[in-house]
C-alpha positions in Angstrom: -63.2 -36.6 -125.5 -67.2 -37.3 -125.8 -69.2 -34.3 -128.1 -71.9 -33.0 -126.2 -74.4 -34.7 -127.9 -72.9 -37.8 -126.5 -72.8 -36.9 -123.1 -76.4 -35.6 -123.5 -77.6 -39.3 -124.9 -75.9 -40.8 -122.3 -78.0 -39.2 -119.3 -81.0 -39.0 -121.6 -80.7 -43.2 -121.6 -79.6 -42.5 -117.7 -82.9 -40.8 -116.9 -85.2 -43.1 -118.5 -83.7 -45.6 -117.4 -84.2 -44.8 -113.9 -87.5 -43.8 -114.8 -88.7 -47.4 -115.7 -87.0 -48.6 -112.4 -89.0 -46.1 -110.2 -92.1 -46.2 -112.5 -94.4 -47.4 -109.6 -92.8 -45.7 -106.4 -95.1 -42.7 -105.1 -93.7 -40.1 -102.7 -95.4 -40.7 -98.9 -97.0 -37.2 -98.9 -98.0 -35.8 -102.2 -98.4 -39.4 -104.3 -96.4 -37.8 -107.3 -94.1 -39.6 -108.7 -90.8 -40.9 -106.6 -89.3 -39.8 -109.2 -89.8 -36.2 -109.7 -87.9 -36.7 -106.1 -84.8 -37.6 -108.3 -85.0 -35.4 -110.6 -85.2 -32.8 -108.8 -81.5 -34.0 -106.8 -79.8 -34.7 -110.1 -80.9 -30.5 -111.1 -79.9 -29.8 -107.9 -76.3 -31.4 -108.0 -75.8 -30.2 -111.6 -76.2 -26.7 -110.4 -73.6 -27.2 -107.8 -71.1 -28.3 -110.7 -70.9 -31.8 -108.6 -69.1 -34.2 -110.7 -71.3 -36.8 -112.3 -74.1 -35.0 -110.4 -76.3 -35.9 -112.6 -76.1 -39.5 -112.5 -75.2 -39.7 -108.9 -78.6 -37.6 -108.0 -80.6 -39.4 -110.3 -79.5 -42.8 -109.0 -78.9 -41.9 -105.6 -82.0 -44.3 -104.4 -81.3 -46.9 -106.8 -79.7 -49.7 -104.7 -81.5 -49.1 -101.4 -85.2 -49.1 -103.0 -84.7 -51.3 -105.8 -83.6 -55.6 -106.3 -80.6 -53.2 -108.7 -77.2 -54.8 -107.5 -73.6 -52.9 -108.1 -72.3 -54.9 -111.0 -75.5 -55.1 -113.2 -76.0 -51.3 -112.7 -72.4 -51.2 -114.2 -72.7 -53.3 -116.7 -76.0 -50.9 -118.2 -74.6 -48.1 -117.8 -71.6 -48.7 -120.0 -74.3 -49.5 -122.1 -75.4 -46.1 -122.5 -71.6 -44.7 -123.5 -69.8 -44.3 -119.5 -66.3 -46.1 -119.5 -65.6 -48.4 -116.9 -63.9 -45.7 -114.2 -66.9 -43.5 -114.4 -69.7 -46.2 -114.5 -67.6 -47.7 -111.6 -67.1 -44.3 -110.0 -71.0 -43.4 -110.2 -72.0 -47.0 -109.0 -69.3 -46.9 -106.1 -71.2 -42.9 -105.1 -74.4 -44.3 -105.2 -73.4 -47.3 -102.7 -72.2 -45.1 -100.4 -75.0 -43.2 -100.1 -77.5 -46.2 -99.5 -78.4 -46.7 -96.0 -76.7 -49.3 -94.3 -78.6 -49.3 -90.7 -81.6 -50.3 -92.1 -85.0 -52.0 -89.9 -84.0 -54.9 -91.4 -80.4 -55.7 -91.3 -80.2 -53.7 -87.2 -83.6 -54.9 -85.9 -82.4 -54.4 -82.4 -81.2 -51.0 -82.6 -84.2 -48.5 -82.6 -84.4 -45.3 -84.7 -82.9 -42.8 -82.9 -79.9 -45.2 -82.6 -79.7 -46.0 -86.1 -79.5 -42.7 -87.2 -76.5 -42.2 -85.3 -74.7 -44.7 -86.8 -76.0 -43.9 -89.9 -74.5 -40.3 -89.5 -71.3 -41.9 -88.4 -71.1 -44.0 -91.9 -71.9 -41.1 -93.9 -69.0 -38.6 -92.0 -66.5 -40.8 -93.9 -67.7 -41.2 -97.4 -66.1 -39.3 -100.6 -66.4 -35.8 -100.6 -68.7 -36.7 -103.5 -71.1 -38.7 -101.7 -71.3 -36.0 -99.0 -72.5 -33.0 -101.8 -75.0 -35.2 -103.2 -76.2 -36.0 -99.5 -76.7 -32.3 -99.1 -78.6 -31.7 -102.1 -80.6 -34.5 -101.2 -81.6 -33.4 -97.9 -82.2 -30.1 -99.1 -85.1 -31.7 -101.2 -86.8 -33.5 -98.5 -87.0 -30.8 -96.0 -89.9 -29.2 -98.4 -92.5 -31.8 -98.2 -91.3 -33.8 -94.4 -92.2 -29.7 -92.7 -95.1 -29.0 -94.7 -96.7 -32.5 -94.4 -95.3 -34.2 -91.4 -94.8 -32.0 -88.5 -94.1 -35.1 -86.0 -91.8 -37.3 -88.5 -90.1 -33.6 -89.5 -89.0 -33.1 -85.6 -87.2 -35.9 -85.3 -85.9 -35.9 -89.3 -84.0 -32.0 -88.6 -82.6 -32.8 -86.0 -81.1 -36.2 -87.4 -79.8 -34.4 -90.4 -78.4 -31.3 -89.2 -76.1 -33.7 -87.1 -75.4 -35.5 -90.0 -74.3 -32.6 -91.9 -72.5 -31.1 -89.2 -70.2 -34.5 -89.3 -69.6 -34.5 -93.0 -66.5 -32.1 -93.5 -66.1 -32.4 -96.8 -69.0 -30.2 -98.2 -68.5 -28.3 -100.9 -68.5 -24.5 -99.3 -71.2 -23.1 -101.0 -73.3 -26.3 -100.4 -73.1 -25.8 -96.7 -73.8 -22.7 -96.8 -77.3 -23.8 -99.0 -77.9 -26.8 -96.8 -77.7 -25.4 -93.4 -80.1 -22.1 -94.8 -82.5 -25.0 -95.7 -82.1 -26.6 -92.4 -82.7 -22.8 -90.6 -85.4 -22.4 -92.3 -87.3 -25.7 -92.2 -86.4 -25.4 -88.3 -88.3 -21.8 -88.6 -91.3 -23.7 -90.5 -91.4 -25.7 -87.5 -91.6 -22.8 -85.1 -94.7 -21.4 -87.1 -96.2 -24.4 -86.7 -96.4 -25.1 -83.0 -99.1 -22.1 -82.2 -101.5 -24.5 -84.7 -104.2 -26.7 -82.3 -103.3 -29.5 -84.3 -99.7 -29.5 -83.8 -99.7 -28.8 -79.9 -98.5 -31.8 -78.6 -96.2 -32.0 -81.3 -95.2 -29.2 -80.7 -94.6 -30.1 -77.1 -92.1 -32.6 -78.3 -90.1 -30.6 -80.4 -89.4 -28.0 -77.3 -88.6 -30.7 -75.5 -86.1 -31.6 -78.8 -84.8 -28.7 -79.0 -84.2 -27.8 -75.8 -82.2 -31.2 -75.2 -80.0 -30.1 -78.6 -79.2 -26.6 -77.3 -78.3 -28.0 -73.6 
């Protein structure tokens, strides 16, 4: 059995290691770091007790915004002190939860349909990949309402039918998740009496009248 202090230098090699990889990604809105973005998951899936939360959250962007391929991000991380079956375990989370129906690889599908499919891919990945989906989602919602009323219309409405698929969320998870999702909806709401947000605001009656139907 590792000592704490081992477990602790492994994520400490973890985090800077992601670190160096994300060193010149900016979040769209705010221009912080992209990182603080990952951070802020991995804290949020070691509270829920999500195993290898840490590393799953941390890395969770890894292979869909970086040249990072499966095996070499094994092959450092047993580098740092994981055995085999839990660098292969992280690395085979952290696929998962990479997006698959991507502008790229479906150019002839437009968004709306992608993130059906999408939603469809993630309904059956590990119970695992789902809780670190959550807590990942939960993150976005605060800057996509605040700073991008249109883009945050179309991205609530996406995810709360993607976590309304997934049924193997942790139960206090989907409690947290769909409380986010209420209340970012509610944001919304607030929003809609503002002049600049009135034909957006159109659009997301029209949304949400379309969901409820």
């Amino acid at each position: 059995m590792k000592s704490n202090n081992d477990i602790q230098s492994r994520k400490q090699k973890m985090y800077l290691f992601v670190q160096k990889e994300f060193n010149l990604y900016k979040r769209k809105y705010t221009e912080e770091p992209y990182f603080n973005h990952l951070v802020a998951v991995a804290k949020n899936c070691t509270f829920h007790n999500i195993k290898y939360g840490f590393e799953i959250g941390i890395c969770h962007d890894l292979f869909e915004d970086t040249a990072m391929l499966p095996h070499q991000f094994i092959e450092i991380i047993v580098g740092f002190g994981y055995s085999k079956t839990e660098a292969e375990i992280i690395s085979n989370v952290v696929l998962e939860l990479t997006n698959k129906y991507t502008t790229i690889d479906y150019p002839e599908l437009n968004r709306k349909e992608r993130s059906e499919f999408e939603s469809d891919r993630l309904a059956n990945v590990s119970e695992l990949a789902q809780n670190v989906k959550c807590c990942d989602i939960m993150d976005n919602c605060k800057d996509i309402v605040e700073k991008d009323y249109e883009f945050a219309t179309h991205y609530l409405v996406e995810k709360e039918s993607s976590v309304k698929k997934m049924k193997n969320i942790n139960e206090f998870i989907q409690l947290r998740v769909d409380d986010v999702l209420l209340k970012s909806n509610t944001e919304l709401e607030k929003k809609k009496i503002m002049p600049n947000t009135k034909h957006s605001s159109t659009r997301w009656n029209q949304k949400m009248k379309s969901k409820n139907s």
